[in-house]
N, C-alpha and C positions, 0 to 999 in steps of 0.2 A: 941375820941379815944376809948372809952369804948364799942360804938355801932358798931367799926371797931373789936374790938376784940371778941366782941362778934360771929359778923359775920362769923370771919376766923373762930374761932371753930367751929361751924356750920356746914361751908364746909368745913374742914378738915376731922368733922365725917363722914361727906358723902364717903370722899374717904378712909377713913382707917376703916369704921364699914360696911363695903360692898363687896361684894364678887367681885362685878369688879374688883377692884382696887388688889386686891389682883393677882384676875387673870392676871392682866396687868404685876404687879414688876413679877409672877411664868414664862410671857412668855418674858419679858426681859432678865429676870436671865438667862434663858435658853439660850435662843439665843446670849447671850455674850460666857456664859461657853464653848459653842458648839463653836463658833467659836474664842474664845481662846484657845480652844484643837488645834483645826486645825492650826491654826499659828504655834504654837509651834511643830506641828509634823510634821508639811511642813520645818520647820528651821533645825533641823535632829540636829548633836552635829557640824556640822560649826559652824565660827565666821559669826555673821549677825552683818553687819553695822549699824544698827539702832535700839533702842527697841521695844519690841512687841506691846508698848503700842503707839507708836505712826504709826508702822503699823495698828493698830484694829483702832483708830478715823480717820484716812485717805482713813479707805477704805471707801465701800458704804455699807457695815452692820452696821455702825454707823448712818449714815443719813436714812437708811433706817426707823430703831428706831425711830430716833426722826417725821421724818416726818408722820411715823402710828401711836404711841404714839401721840401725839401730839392732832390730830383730836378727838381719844377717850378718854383723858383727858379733854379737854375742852367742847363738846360737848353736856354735860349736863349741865353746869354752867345757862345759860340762857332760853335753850330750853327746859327743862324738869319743869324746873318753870312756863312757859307759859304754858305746856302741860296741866300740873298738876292742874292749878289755880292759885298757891301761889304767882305768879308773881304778882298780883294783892295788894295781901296784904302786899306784901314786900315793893313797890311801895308806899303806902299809909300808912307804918308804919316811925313813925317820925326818919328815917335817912338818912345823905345825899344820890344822887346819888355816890358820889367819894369813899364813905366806903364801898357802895355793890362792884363798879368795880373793885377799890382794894383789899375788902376781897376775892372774887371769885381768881382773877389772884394771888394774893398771896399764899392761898391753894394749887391752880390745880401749881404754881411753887415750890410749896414744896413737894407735892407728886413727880411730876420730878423728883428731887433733890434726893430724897430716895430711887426712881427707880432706878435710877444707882448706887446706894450702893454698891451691891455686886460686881460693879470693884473691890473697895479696896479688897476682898477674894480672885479674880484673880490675882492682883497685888503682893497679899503675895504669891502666890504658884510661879509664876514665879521667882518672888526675891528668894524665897528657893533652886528650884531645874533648877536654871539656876544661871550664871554668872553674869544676868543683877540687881546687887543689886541695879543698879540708877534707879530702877523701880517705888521706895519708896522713892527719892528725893523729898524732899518738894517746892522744886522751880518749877519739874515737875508737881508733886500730885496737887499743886497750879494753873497752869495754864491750867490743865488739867480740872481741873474743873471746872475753869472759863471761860474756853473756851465751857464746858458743856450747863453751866450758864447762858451765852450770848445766845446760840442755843435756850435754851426754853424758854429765854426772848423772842425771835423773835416769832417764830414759835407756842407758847401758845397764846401769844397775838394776832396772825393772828384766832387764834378758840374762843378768847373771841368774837374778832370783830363777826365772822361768826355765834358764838350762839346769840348772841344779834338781829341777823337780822328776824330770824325762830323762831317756836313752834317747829318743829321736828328736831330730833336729829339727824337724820340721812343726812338730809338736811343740817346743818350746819358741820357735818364731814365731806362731799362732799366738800361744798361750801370751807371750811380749808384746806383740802388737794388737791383741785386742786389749791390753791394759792401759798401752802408749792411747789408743783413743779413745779409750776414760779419760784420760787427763788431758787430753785434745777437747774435748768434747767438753770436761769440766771448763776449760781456760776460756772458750768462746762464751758459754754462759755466762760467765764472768767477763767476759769485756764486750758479750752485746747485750750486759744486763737484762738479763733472760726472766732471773728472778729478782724483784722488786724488794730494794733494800725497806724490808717492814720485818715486825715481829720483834722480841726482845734477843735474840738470838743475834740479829742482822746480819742474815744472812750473807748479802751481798759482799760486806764488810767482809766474811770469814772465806766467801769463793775470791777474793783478791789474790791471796796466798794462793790460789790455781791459777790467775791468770799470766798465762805464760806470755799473753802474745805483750800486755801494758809491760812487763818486766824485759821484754826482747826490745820495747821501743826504748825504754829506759838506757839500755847498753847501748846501741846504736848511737845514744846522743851525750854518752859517755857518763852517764849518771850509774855509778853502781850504788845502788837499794839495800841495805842489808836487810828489810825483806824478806828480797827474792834468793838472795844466797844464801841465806837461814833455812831458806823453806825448801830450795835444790838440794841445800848442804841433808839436813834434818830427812828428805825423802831417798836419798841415796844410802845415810848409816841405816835406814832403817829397811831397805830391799836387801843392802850387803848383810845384815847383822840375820833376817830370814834366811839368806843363802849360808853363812856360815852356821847355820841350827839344822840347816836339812846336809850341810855335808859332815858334822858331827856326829849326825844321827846315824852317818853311813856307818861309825866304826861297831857299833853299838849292834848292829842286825848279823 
């Protein structure tokens, strides 16, 4: 536990004593703010059926985020270490393989986590100068975030796997976000019922479990699915558990 905690801090410094990182939460921030103006002044003073915040995770400037975010958060976890050398001696310093994969994916999911902070700033200004006070319900705020939560469990752990396989960095954000839109690409099929639920298979039935966008509206309105958290939970051990088989293999060569 000690040589786990050691590690998280380690990579946490990486990503909070660095100017990337920095830059990453300045073009998030932005790109929320910007297009939480726009919601709000496309809404005019009508009554809107729904709150703003669960217009903003439904659309495709949410998934947008996570899927480019995603590639250059994790992308230096593994590949920068090989680049660099240090891979070598990380490898050969007395700690398990399970406390490097975990400390890395546990860091690069708490930077996530702090990237989208600044919703909660948007969430007050709406709740102030609009009617929607259920903006700051906690049952929403909750599954809101959980449904956040689940996305970067997925979708990080797809760029663990893909830095573990490369030295370059850039090759592994590739290799990660053409994966992220498979599963982009799977989820819309499934929620613009692309392919017609027939066959004994039923198909449709089985691309549910991809569709991310009906399980992002699910959280927004504070419904958590188990699901979708089965299916987050289930596709994250199983990109972690591939990344922990390609960095065992390293001791091995």
């Amino acid at each position: 536990m000690r040589a786990f905690a050691i590690l998280l801090r380690r990579e946490l410094a990486a990503f909070f004593l660095s100017l990337t990182g920095y830059v990453v939460i300045a073009a998030v921030t932005l790109l929320i703010g910007a297009t939480f103006v726009m919601l709000i002044k496309n809404m005019g003073t009508e009554a809107f059926p729904l709150p703003v915040t669960e217009i903003f995770f439904n659309s495709s400037v949410f998934w947008i985020i996570v899927i480019l975010t995603a590639p250059v958060i994790t992308m230096r976890l593994f590949a920068f270490e090989k680049a660099s050398g240090t891979y070598e001696t990380l490898m050969t310093a007395p700690v398990g393989d399970v406390s490097v994969v975990a400390a890395k994916f546990v860091a690069a999911l708490t930077f996530y986590m702090v990237m989208w902070l600044p919703t909660l700033g948007c969430l007050l200004i709406v709740s102030h100068f609009t009617n929607q006070a259920h903006a700051l319900d906690k049952g929403l705020l909750g599954g809101m975030y959980l449904g956040i939560f689940l996305s970067g469990c997925l979708f990080l752990s797809i760029g663990c796997f893909t830095s573990s396989l490369t030295r370059s960095q850039m090759t592994a954000a590739m290799m990660s976000l053409a994966i992220g839109i498979i599963f982009f690409l799977a989820a819309y099929a499934a929620y613009a019922q692309v392919i017609p639920e027939t066959g004994p298979w039923r198909t449709a039935s089985v691309l549910y479990y991809f569709n991310l966008f009906r399980q992002m509206e699910d959280f927004t309105r504070g419904v958590a699915d188990t699901r979708a958290m089965i299916f987050n939970g289930s596709a994250m051990f199983l990109f972690l558990f591939l990344t922990l088989r390609v960095v065992e293999s390293r001791r091995w060569k």
